[in-house]
N, C-alpha and C positions, 0 to 999 in steps of 0.2 A: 533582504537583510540576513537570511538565515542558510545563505547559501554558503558563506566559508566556514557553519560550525561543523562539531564532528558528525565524522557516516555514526549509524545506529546499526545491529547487529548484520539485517539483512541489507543493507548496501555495502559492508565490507564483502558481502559474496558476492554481490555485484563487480567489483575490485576483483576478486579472486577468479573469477569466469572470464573478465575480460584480461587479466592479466597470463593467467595460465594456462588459457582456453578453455574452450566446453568440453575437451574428451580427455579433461586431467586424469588420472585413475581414482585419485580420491573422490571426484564426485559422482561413482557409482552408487553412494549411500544414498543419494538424493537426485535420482536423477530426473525429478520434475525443475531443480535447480534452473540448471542451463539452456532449460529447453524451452527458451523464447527468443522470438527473432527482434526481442527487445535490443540485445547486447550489441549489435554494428556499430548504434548511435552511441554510448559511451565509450566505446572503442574507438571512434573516430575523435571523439570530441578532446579525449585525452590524450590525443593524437595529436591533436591542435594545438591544446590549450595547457596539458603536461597536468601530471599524477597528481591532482590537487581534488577538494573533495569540491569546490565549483567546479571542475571545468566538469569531474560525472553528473553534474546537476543539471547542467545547463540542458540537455534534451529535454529533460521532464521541463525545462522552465518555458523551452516555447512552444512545446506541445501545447501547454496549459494555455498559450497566448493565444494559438490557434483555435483551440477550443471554444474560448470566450469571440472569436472574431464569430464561425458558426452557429453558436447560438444564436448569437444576435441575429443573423441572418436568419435565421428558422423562427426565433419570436417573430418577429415582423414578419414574415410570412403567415408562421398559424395561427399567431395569439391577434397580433396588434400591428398595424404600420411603425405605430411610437413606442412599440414596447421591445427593442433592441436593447438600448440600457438598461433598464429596469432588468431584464434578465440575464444582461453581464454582472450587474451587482449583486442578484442572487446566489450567482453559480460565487462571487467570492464574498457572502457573508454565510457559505460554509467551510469550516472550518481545517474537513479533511480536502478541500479541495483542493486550499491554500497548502494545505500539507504534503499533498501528492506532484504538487509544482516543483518545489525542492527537497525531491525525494528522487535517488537515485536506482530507481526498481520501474520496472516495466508500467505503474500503473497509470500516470498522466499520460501516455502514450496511446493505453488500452481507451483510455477516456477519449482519445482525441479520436485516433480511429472509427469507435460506436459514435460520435457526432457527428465524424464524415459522413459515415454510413446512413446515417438517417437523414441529412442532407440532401447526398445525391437521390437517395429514394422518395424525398417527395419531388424532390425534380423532376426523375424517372415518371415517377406518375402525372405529375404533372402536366410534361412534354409528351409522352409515349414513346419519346426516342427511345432506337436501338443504343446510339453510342452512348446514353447517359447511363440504361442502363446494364452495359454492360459495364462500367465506369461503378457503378454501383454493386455489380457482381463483385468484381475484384477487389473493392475496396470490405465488404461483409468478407470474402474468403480470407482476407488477410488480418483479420479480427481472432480467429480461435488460435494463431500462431504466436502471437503476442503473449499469451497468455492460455494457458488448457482448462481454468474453470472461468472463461468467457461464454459455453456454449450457452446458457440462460437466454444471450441475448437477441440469439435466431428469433425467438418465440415473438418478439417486442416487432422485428422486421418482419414477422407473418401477421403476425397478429393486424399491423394497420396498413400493411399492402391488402389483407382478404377484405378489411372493413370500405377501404376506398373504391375497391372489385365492387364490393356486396353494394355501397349505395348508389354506383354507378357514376362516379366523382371521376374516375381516369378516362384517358384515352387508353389505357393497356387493356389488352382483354388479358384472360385467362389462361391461355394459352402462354404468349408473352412472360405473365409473370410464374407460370408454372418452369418455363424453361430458362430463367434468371434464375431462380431458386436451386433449380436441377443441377445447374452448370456452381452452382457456389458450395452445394453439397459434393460434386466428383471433385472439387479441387479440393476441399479441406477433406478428401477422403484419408490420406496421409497423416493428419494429424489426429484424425477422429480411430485412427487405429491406435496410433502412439497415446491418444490419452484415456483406451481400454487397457491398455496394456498397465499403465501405471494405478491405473486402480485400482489394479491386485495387490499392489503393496501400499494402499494410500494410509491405512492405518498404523504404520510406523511412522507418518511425517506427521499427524495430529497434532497440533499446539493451543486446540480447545477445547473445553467441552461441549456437548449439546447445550444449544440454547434455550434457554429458561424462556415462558412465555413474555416476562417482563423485557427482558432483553432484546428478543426480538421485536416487540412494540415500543423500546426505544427505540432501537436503530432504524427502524421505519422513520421518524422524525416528522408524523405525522402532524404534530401540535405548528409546526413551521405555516404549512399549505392553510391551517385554519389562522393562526394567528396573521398569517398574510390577506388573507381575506377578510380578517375582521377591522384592521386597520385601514384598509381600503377603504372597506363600507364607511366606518366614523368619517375618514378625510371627504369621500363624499357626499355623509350626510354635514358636516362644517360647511365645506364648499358650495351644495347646493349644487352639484353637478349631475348633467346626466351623460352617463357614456352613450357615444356616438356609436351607431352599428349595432347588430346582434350582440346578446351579452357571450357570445364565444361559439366557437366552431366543435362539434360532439368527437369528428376524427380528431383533431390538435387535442381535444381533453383526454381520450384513450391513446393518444400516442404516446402526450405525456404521463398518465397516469400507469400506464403497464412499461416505458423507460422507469418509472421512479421503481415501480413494487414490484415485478416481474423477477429482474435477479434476486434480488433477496430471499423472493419468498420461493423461489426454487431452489436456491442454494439452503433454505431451511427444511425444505421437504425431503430433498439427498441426503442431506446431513441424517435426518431421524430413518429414512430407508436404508440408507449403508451404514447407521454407528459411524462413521467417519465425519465429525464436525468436520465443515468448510465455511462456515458460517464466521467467516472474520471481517470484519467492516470492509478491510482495503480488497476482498475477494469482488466485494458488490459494488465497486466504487463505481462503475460505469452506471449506477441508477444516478448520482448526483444533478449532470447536468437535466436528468428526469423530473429529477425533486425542484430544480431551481424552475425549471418550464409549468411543473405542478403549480408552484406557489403566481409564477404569472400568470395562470389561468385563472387562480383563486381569484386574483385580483382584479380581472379583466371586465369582470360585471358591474364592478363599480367607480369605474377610473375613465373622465372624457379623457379627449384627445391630449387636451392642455395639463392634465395632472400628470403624465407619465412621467415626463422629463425629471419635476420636483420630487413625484415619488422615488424615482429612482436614486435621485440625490440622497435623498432620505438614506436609504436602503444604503448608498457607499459609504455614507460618514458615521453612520451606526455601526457598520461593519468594522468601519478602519476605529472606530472607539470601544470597540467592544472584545475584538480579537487582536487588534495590538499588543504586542508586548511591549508597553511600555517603558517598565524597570530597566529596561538593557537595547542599549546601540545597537549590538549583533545580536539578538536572541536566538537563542538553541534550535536547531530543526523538529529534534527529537529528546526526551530526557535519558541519554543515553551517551555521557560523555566520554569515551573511552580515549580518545586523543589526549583529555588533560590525567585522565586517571593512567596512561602508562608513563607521562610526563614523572607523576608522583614516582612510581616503581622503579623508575630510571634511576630516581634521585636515588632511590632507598635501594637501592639494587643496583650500584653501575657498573659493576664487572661478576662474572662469573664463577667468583667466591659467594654471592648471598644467593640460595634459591627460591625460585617465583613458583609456585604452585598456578598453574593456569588452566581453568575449569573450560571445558568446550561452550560456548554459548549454542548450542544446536541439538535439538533433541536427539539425531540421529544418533550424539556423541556417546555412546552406549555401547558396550561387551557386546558380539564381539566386533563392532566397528573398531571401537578405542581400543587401544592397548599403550603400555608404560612409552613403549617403543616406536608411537605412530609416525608415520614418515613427515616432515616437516618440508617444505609447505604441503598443507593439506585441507580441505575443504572445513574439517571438523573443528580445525583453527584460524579457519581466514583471517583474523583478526588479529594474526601475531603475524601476519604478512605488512598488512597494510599499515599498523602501530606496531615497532618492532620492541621486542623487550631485549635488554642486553645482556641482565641476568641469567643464571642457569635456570633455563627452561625443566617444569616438569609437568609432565602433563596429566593432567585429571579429565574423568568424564562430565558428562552431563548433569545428572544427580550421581550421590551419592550411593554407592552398591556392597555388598559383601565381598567383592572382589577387591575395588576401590579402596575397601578400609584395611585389607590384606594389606595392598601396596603400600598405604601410606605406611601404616604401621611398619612395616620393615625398612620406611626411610628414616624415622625417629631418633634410631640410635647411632645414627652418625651422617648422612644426610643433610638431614633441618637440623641437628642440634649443636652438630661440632662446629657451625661457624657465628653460633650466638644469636642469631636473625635469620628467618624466612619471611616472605610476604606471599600473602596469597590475593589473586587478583583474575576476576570476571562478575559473571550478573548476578543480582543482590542476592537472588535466591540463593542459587549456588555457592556463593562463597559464604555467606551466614551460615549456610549447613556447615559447613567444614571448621568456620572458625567454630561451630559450637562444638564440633566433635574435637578438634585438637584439644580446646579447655578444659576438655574432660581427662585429659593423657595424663598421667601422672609422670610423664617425660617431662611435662612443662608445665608442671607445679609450681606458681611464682611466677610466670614469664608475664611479661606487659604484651595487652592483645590492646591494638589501638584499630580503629574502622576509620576509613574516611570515603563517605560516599561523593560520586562524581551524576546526581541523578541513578539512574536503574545500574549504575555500575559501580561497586562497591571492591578498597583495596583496605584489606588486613595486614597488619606490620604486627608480629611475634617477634620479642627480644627477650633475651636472656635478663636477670636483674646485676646490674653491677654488684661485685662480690663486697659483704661488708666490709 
């Protein structure tokens, strides 16, 4: 349902990459931007289905379908025979799962991928076939391209290829799986160069800080896997049941236990060795379906055969009650309107007598990327490609700077003044700054400063007072 609301900052560059391609010149400022082999699939799709913010949705939406089909396949292999559902309704009673579905960035894709990947390699192990795994090779090499802070995830496919080596569970020897690995490290040799390269500059793309101890033991979402296991246990101490079988397999527990905490907790460890946070939840989203296989192991010690189905039921109509939006037929993808907030500016602004003051949404947007004069279209404004303003365009940075307030100030006195009205319009930070700083002008002593937020994106309307 949240597939025709508006893109949010980073899917208008999504827009911007596949419309003007990857080797635009403006996105030299960012150039971890473009460089995923994400983009074919909204390329193609819009290709299809035409410049709509579903039809760029729609990869992430059956990636995300695929993923769920996978799991299932993998629960009932590690966890349970009957535990397929139960851990499709996992994987969607979280909530960025649901989110990376209809979200038009690389990340349901990278998700779907690291599920392949783990697929075919218990196959691989499984079988001892060559062709599975080399099937499995090619699928792990095509995982760091998607995305350049995926590498965390090799660690997860060493980690329970050595442990099923080590307790002598496979037909593959050592050999075998040394030379699978070998062959997946010379292919993503190319990319393993390209993302040394960018990490000499990774500290101008930063959009967090280090994370606080608390923080990162939320994002863990640890309390899920226990509160999954404790509800189990109650249902079958009510029930009186006993699970059939071993209470769980030790590889399926560290398979899934190092898929759920493995990225996170390396992307929290780089983060504090480089000063360069990377620590954003949608960087580690590939633990999820980890987290959802965690919480069905949790549960696996206490659930016969005959509970799984009803547990799982449980587990889908909680989710669909809980994380529903139910307030609104179409709910929002993201709080991050910008489709209805340039609607407003259009109104307030429809020819290019009123000027629009328009803030870069992108850190990069900064002296000396920015200037008064930046070449339009450009990466630093995707966002006036994809929602166009009709108004006279003026461009501002990212934050507000000693150069910045130069500029404006020398727009004041004829400018913004002499046609009664400017509107200033992007994210709430940014433009709160500027309205507070215009309020202070003694240019516009008396003018009426009106805000109307659209979600995280906020449009200011400056008018002149009617003369008495």
């Amino acid at each position: 349902m949240a597939l025709p609301s508006s893109f949010w900052v980073d899917e208008m560059a999504t827009v911007f990459v596949v419309q003007h391609g990857s080797h635009h010149p403006s996105l030299a400022v960012a150039p971890q931007v473009p460089d995923s082999a994400y983009y074919w699939l909204p390329r193609a799709s819009s290709a299809l289905f035409g410049q709509s913010e579903t039809a760029y949705r729609i990869p992430s939406l059956l990636a995300a379908g695929l993923t769920l089909l996978l799991i299932s396949l993998l629960a009932r292999r590690l966890i349970h025979p009957r535990a397929g559902w139960f851990a499709v309704f996992a994987c969607l009673a979280l909530q960025d799962f649901n989110a990376h579905a209809v979200d038009a960035r690389p990340y349901a894709l990278g998700i779907l991928v690291a599920t392949a990947c783990v697929w075919l390699m218990v196959r691989w192990l499984d079988s001892g076939r060559w062709v599975e795994g080399l099937l499995f090779a090619v699928c792990a090499a095509l995982l760091w391209p998607v995305h350049l802070i995926y590498w965390p995830f090799y660690l997860v496919l060493a980690l329970y290829t050595g442990l099923r080596l080590e307790r002598r569970e496979t037909r593959v020897t050592y050999v075998q799986a040394a030379a699978m690995f070998a062959l997946i490290a010379v292919m993503d040799v190319p990319v393993a160069l390209r993302a040394v390269q960018l990490t000499y500059h990774a500290g101008a793309h930063v959009i967090q800080p280090l994370p606080s101890l608390h923080h990162f033991e939320w994002s863990l979402r640890w309390k899920l896997v226990v509160i999954g296991g404790a509800l189990a246990w109650l249902l079958g101490r009510l029930t009186r049941s006993k699970p059939d079988g071993p209470p769980g397999d030790i590889t399926a527990v560290v398979l899934a236990g190092s898929w759920w905490l493995l990225p996170p907790i390396c992307l929290a460890i780089y983060s504090y060795a480089t000063g360069n946070s990377v620590f954003v939840p949608r960087y580690f989203s590939l633990c999820l379906p980890g987290l959802a296989l965690a919480i069905t192991c949790a549960v696996r010690p206490f659930l016969s055969g005959s509970l799984w189905r009803p547990a799982a039921i449980a587990v889908g109509v909680g989710a669909l009650a809980l994380l529903g939006q139910w307030g609104s037929a179409w709910p929002a993808h993201e709080h991050s309107d910008w489709r209805d907030a340039v609607a407003m500016v259009n109104r307030e602004a429809p020819g290019q007598a009123i000027p629009v003051i328009c803030t870069s949404p992108f850190i990069e947007g900064e002296s000396p990327n920015w200037q008064p004069n930046y070449a339009l279209p450009g990466f630093l404004y995707a966002h006036l490609s994809v929602y166009r303003v009709v108004g006279h365009i003026l461009l501002f940075p990212f934050e507000r700077s000693a150069t910045a307030e130069q500029y404006a100030a020398s727009l004041l006195p004829d400018t913004l003044t002499m046609p009664g009205k400017f509107v200033i319009y992007g994210g709430a930070g940014n433009v709160r700054d500027w309205r507070n700083w215009f309020a202070k002008r003694r240019e516009l002593a008396g003018w009426n400063n009106r805000l109307i937020a659209f979600g995280d994106v906020y449009v200011v309307i400056l008018t002149r007072p009617p003369a008495a």
